[in-house]
PDBQT receptor file of N, H, CA, C and O in Angstrom, charges set to zero:
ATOM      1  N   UNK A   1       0.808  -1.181   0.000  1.00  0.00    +0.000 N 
ATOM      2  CA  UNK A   1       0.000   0.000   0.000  1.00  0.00    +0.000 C 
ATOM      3  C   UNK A   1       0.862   1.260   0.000  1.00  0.00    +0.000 C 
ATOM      4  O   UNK A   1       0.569   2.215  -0.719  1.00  0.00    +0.000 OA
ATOM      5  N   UNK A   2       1.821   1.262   0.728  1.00  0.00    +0.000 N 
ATOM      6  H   UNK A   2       2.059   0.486   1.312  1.00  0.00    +0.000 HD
ATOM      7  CA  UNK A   2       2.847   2.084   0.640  1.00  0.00    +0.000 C 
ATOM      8  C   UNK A   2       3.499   2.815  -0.171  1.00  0.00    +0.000 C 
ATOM      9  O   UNK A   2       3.764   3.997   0.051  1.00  0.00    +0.000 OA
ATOM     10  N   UNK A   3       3.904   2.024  -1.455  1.00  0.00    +0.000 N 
ATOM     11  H   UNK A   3       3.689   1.064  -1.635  1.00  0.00    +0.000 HD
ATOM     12  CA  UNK A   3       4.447   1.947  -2.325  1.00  0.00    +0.000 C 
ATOM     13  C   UNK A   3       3.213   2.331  -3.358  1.00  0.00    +0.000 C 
ATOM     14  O   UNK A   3       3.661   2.916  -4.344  1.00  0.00    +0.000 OA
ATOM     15  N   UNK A   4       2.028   2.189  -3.388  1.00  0.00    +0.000 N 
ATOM     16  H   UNK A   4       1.664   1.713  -2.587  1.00  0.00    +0.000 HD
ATOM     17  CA  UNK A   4       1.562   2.712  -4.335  1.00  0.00    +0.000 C 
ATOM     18  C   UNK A   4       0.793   4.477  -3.693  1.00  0.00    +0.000 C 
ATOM     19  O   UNK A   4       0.354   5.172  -4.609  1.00  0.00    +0.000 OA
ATOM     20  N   UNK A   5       0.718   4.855  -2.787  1.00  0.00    +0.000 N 
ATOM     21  H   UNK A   5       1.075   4.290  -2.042  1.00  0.00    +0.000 HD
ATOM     22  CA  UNK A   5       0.432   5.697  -2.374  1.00  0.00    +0.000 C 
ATOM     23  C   UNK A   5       1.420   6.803  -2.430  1.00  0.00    +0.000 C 
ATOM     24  O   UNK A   5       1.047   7.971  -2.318  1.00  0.00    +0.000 OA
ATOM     25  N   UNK A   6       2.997   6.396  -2.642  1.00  0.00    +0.000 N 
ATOM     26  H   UNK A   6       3.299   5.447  -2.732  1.00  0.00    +0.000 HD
ATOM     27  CA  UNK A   6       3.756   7.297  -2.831  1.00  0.00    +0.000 C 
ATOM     28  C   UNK A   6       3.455   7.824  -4.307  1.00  0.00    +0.000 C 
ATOM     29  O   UNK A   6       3.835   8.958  -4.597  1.00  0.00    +0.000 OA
ATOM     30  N   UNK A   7       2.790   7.047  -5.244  1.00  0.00    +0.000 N 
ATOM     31  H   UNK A   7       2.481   6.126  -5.008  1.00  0.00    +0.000 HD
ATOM     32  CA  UNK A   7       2.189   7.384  -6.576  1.00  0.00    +0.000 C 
ATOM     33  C   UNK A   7       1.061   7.787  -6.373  1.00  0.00    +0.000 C 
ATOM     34  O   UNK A   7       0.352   7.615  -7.364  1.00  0.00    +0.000 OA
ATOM     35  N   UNK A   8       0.561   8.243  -5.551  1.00  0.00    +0.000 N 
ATOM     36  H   UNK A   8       1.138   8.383  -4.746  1.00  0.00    +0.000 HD
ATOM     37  CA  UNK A   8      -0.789   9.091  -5.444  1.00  0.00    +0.000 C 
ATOM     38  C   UNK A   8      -1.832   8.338  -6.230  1.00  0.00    +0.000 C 
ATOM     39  O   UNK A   8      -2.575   8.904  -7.031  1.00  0.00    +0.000 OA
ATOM     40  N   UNK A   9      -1.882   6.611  -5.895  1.00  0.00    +0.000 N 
ATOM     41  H   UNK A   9      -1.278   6.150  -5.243  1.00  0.00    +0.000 HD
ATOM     42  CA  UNK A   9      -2.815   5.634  -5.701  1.00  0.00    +0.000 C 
ATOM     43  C   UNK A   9      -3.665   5.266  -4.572  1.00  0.00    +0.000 C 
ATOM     44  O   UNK A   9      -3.271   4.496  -3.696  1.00  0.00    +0.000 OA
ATOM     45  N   UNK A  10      -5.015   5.890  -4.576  1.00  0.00    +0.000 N 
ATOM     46  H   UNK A  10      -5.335   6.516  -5.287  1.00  0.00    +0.000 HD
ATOM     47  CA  UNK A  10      -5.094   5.410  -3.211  1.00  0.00    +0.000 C 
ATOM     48  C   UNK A  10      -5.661   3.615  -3.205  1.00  0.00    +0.000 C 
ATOM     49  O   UNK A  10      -6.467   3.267  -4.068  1.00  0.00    +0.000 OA
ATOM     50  N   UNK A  11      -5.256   2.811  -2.382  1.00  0.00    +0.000 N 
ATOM     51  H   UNK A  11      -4.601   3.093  -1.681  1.00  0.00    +0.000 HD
ATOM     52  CA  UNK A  11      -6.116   1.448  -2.183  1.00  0.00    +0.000 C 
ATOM     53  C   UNK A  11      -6.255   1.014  -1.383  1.00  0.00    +0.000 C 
ATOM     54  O   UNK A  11      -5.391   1.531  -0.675  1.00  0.00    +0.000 OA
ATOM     55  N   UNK A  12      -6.933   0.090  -0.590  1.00  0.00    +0.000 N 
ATOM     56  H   UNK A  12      -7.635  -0.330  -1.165  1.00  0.00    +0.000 HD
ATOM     57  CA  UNK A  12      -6.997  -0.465   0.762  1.00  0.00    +0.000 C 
ATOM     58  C   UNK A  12      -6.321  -1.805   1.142  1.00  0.00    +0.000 C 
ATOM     59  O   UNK A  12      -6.274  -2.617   0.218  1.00  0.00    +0.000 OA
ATOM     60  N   UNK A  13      -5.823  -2.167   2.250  1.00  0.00    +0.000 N 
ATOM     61  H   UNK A  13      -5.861  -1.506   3.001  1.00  0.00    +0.000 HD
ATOM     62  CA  UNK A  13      -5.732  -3.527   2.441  1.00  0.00    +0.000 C 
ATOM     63  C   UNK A  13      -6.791  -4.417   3.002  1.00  0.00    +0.000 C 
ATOM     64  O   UNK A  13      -7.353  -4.142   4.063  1.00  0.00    +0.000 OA
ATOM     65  N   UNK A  14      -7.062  -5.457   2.315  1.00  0.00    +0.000 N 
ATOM     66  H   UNK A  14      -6.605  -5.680   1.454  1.00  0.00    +0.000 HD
ATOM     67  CA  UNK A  14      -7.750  -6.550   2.602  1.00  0.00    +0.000 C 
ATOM     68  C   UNK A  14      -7.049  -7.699   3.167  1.00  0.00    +0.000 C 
ATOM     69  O   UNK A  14      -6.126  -8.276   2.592  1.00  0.00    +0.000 OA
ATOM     70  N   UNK A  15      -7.621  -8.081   4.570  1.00  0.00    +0.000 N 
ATOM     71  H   UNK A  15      -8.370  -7.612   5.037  1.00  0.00    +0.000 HD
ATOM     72  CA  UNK A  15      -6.857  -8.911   4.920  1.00  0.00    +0.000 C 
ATOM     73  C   UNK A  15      -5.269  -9.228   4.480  1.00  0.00    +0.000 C 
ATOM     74  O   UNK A  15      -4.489  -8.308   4.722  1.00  0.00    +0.000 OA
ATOM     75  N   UNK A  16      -4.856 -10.118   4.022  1.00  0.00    +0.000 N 
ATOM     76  H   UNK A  16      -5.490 -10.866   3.826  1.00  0.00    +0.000 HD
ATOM     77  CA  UNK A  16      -3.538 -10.297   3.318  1.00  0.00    +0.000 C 
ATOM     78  C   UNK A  16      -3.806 -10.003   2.090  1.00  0.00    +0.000 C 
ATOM     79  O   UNK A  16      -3.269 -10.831   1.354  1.00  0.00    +0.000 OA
ATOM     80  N   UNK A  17      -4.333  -9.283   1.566  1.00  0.00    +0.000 N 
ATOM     81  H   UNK A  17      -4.769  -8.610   2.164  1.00  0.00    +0.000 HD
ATOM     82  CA  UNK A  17      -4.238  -9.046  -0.079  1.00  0.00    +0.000 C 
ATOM     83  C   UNK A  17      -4.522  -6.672  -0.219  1.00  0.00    +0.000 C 
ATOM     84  O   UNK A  17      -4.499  -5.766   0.614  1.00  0.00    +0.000 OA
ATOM     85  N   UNK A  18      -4.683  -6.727  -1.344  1.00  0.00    +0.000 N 
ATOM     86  H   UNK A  18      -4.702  -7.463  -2.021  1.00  0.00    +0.000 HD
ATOM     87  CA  UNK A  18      -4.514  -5.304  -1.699  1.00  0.00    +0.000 C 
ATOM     88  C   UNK A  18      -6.005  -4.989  -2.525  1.00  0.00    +0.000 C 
ATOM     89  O   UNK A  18      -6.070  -5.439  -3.669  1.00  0.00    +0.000 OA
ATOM     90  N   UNK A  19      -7.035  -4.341  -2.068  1.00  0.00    +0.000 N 
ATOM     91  H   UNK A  19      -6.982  -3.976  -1.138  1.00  0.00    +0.000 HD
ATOM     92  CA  UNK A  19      -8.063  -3.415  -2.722  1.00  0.00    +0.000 C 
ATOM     93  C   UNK A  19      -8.287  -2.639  -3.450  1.00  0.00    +0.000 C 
ATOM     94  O   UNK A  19      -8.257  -1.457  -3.106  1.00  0.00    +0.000 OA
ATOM     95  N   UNK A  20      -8.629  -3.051  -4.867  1.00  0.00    +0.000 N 
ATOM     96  H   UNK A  20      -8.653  -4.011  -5.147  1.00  0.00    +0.000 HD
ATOM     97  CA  UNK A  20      -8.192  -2.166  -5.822  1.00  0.00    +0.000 C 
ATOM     98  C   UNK A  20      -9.396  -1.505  -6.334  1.00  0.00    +0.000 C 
ATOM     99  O   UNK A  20      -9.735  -2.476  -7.010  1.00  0.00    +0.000 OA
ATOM    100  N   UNK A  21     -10.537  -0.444  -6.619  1.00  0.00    +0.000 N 
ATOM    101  H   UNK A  21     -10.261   0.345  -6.070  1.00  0.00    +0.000 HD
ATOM    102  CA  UNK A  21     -11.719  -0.163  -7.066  1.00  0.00    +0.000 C 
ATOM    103  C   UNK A  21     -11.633   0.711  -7.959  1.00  0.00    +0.000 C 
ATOM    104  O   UNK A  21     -11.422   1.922  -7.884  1.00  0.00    +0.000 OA
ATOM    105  N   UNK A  22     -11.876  -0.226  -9.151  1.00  0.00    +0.000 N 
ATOM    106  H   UNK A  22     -12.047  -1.210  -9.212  1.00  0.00    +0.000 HD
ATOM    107  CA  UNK A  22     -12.109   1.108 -10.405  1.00  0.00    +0.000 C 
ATOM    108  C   UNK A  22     -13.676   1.458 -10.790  1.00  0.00    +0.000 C 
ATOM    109  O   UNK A  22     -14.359   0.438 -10.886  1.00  0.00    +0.000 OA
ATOM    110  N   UNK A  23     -14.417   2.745 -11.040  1.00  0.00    +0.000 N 
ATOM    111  H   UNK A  23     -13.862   3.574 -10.962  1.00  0.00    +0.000 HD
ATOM    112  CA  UNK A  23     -15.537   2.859 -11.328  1.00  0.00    +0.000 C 
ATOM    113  C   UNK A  23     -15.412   4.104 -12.493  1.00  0.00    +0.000 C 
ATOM    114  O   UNK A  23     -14.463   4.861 -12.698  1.00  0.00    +0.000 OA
ATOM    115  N   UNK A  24     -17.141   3.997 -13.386  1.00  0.00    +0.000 N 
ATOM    116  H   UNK A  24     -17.912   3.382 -13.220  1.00  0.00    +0.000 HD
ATOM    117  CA  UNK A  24     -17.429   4.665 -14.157  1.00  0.00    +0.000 C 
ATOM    118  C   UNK A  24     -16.136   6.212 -14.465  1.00  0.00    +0.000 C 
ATOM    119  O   UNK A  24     -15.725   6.195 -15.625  1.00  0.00    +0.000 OA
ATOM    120  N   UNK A  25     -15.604   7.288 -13.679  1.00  0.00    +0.000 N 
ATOM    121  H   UNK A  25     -15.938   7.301 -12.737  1.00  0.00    +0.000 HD
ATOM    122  CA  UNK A  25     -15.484   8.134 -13.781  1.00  0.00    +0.000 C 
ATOM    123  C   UNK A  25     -14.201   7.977 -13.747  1.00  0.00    +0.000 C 
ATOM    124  O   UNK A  25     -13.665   9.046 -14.043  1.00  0.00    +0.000 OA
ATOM    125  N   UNK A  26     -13.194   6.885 -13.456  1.00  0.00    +0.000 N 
ATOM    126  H   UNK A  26     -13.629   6.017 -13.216  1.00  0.00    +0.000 HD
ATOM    127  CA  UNK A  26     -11.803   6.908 -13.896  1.00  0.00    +0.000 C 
ATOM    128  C   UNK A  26     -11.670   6.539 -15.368  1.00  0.00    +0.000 C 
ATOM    129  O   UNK A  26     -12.199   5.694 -16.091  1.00  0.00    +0.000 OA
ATOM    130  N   UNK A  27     -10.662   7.599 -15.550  1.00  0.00    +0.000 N 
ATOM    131  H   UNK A  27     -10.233   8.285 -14.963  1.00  0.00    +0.000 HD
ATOM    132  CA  UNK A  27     -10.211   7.793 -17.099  1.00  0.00    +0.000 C 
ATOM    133  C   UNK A  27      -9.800   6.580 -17.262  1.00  0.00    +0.000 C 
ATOM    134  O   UNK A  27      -9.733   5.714 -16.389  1.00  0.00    +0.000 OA
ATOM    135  N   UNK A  28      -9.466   6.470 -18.580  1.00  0.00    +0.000 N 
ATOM    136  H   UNK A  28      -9.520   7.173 -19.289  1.00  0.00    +0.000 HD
ATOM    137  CA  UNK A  28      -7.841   5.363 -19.186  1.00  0.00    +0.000 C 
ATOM    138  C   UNK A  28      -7.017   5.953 -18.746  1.00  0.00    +0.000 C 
ATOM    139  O   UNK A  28      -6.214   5.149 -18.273  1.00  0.00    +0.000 OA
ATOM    140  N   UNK A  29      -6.592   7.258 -18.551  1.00  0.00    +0.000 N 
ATOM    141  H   UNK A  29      -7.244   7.911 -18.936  1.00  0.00    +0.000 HD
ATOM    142  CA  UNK A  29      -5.232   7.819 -17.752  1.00  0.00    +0.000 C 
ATOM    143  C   UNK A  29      -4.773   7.389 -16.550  1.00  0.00    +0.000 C 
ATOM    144  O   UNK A  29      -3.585   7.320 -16.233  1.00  0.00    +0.000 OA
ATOM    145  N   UNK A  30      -6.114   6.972 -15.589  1.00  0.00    +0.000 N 
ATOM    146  H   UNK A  30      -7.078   7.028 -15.846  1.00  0.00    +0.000 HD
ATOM    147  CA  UNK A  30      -6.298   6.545 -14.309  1.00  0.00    +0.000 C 
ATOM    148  C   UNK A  30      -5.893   5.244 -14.457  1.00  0.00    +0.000 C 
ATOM    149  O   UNK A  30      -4.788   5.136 -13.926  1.00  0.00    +0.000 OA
ATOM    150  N   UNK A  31      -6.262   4.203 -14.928  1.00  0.00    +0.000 N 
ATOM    151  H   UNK A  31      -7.160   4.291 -15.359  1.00  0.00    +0.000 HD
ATOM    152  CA  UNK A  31      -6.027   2.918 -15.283  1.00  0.00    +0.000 C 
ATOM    153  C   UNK A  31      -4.265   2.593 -15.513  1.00  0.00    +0.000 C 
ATOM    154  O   UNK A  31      -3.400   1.921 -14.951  1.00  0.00    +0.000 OA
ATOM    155  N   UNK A  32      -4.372   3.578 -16.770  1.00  0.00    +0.000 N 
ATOM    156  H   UNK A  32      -5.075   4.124 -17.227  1.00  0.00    +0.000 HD
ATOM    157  CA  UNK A  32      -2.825   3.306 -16.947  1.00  0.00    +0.000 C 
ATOM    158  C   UNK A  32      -1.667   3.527 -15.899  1.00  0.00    +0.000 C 
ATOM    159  O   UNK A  32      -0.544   3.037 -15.776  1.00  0.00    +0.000 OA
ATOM    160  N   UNK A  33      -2.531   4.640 -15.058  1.00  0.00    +0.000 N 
ATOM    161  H   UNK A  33      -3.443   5.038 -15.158  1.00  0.00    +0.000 HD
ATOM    162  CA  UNK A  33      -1.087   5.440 -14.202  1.00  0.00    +0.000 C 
ATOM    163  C   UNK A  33      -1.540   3.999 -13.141  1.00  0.00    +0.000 C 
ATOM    164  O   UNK A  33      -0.529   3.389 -12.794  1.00  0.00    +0.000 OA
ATOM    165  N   UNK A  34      -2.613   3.503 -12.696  1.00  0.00    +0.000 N 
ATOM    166  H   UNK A  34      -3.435   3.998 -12.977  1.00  0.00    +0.000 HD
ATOM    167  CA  UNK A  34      -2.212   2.142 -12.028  1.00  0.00    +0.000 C 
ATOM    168  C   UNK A  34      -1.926   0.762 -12.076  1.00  0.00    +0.000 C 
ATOM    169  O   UNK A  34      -1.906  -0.122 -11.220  1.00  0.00    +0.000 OA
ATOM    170  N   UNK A  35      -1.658   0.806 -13.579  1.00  0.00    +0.000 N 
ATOM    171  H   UNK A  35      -1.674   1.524 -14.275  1.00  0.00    +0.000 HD
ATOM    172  CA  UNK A  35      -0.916  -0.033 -13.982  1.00  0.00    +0.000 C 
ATOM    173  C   UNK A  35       0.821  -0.074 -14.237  1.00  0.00    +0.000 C 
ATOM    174  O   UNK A  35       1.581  -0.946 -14.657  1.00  0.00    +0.000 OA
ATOM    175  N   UNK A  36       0.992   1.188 -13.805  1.00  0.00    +0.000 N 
ATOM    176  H   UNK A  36       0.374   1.896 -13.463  1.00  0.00    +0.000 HD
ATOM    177  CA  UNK A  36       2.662   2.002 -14.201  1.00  0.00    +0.000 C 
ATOM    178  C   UNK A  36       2.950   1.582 -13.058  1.00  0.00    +0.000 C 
ATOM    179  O   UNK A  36       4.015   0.967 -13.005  1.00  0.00    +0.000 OA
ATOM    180  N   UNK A  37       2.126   1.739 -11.682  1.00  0.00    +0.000 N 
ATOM    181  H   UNK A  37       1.260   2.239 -11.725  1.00  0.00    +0.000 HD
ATOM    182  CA  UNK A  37       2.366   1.709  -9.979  1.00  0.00    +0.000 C 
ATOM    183  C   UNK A  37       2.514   0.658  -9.796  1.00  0.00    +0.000 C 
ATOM    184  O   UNK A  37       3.537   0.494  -9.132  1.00  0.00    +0.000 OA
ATOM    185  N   UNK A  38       1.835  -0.582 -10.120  1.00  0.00    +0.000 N 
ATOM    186  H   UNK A  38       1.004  -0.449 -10.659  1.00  0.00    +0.000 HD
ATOM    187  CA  UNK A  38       1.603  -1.807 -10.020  1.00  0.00    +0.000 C 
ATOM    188  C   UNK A  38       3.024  -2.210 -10.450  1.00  0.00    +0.000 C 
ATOM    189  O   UNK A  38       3.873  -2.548  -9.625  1.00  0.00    +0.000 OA
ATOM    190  N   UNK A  39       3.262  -2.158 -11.856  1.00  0.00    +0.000 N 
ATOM    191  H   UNK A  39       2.572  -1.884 -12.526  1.00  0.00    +0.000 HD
ATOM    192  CA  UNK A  39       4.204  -2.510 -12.733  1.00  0.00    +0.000 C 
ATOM    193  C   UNK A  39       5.928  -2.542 -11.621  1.00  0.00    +0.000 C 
ATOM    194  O   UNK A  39       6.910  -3.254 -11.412  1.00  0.00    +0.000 OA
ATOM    195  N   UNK A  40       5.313  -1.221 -11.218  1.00  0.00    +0.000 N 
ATOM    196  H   UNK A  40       4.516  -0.642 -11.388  1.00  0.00    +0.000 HD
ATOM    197  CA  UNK A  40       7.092  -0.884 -10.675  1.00  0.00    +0.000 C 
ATOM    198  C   UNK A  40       6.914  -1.704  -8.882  1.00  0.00    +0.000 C 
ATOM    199  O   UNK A  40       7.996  -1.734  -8.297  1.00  0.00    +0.000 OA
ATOM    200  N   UNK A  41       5.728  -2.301  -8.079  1.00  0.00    +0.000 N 
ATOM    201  H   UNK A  41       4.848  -2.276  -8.555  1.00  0.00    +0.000 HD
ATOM    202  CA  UNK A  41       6.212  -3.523  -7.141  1.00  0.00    +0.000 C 
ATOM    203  C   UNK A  41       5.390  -4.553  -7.432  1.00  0.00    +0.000 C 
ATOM    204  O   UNK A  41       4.348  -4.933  -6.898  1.00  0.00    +0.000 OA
ATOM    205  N   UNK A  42       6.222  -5.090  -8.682  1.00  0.00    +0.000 N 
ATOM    206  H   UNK A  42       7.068  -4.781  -9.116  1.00  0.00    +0.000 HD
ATOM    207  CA  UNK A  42       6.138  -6.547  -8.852  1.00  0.00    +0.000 C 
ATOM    208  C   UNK A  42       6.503  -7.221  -7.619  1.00  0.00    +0.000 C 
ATOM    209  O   UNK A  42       5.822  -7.988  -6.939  1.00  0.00    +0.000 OA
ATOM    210  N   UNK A  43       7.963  -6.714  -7.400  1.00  0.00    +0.000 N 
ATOM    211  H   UNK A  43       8.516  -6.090  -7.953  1.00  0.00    +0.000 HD
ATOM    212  CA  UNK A  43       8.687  -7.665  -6.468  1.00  0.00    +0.000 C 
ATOM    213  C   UNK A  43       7.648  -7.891  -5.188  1.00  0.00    +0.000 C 
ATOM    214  O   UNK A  43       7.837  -8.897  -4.506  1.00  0.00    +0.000 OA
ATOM    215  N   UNK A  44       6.549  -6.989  -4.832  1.00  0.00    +0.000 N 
ATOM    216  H   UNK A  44       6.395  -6.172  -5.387  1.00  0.00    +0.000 HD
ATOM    217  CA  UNK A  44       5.922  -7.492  -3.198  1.00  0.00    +0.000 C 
ATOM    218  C   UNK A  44       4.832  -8.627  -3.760  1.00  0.00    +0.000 C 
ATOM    219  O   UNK A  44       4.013  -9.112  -2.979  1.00  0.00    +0.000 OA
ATOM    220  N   UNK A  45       4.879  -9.038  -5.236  1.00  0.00    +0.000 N 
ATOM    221  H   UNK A  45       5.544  -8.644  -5.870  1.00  0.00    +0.000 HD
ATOM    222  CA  UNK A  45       3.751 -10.015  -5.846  1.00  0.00    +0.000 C 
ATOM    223  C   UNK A  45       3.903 -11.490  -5.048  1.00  0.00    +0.000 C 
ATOM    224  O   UNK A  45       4.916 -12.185  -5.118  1.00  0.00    +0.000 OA
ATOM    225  N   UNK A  46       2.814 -11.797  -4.349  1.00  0.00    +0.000 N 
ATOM    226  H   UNK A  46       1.991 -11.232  -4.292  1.00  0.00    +0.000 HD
ATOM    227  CA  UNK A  46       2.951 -13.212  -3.563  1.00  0.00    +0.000 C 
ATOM    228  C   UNK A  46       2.251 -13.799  -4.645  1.00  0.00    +0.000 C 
ATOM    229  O   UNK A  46       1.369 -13.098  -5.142  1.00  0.00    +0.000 OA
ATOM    230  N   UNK A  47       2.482 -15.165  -5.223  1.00  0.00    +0.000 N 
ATOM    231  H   UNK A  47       3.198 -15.734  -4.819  1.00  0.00    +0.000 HD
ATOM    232  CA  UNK A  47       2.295 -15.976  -6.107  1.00  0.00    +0.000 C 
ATOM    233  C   UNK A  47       2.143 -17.502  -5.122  1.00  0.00    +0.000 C 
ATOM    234  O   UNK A  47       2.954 -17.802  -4.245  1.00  0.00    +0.000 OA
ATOM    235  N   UNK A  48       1.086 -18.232  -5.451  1.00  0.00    +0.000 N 
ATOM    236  H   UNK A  48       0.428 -17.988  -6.163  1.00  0.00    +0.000 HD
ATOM    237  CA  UNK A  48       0.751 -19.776  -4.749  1.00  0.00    +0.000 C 
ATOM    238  C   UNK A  48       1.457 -19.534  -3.049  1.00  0.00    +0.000 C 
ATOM    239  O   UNK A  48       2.362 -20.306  -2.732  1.00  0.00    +0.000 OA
ATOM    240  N   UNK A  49       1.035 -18.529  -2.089  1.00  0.00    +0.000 N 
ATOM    241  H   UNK A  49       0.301 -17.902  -2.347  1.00  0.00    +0.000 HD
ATOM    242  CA  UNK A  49       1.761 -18.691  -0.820  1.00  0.00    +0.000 C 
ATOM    243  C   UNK A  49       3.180 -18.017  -0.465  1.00  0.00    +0.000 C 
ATOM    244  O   UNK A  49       3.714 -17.510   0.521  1.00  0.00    +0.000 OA
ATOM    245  N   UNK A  50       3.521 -18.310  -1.899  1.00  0.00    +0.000 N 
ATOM    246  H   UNK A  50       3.087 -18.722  -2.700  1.00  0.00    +0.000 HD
ATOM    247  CA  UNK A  50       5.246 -18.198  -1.517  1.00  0.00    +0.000 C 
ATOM    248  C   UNK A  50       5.194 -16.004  -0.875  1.00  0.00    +0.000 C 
ATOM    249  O   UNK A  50       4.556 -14.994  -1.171  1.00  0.00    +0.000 OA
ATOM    250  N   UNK A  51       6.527 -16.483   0.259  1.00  0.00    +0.000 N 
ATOM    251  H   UNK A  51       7.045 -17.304   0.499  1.00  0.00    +0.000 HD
ATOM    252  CA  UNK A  51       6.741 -14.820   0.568  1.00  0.00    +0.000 C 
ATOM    253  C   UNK A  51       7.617 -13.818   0.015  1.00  0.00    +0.000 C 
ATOM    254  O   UNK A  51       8.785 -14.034  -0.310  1.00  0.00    +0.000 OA
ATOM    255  N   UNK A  52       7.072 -12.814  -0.074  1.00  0.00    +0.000 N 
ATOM    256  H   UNK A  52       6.123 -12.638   0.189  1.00  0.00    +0.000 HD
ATOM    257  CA  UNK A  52       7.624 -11.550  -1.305  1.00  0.00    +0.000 C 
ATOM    258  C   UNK A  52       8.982 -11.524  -0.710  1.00  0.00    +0.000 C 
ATOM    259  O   UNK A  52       9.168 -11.963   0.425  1.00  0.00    +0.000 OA
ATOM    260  N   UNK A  53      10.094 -10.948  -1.546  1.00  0.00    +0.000 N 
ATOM    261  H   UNK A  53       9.943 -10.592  -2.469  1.00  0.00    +0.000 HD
ATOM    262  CA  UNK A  53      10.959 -10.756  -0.671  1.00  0.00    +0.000 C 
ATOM    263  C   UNK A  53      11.255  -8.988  -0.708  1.00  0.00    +0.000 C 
ATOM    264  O   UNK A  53      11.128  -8.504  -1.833  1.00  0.00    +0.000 OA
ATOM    265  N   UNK A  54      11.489  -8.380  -0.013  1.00  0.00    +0.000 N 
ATOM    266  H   UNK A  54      11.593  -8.773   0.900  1.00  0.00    +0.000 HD
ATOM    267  CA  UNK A  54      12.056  -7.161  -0.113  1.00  0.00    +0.000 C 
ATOM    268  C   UNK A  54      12.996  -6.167  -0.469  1.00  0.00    +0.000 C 
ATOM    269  O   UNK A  54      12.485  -5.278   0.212  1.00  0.00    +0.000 OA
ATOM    270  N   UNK A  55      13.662  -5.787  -0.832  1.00  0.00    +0.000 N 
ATOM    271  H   UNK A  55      14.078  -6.509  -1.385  1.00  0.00    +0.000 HD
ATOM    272  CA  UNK A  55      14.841  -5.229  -1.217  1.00  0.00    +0.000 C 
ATOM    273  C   UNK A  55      15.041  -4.347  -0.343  1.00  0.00    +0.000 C 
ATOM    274  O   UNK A  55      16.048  -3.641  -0.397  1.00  0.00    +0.000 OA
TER     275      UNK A  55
């Protein structure tokens, strides 16, 4: 959450996972710029359990 909020994303945490809500009035600009945020922490991506590691 951290990490995307320094990109002026806001989202919530859910339990162990990340809250993401897109509706009617976000642009494609909006979309893209959270897909740019996303893009840049792959590395905190937990995949089948396994734990993210940090840098």
């Amino acid at each position: 959450m951290k990490k995307l909020e320094e990109s002026s994303t806001v989202v919530s945490s859910r339990h162990d996972g990340l809250r993401i809500s897109l509706h009617v009035y976000n642009s494609w600009q909006d979309v893209e710029a959270l897909l740019r945020a996303l893009s840049k922490s792959l590395d905190l991506l937990v995949v089948d359990g396994a734990v993210p590691t940090r840098n």
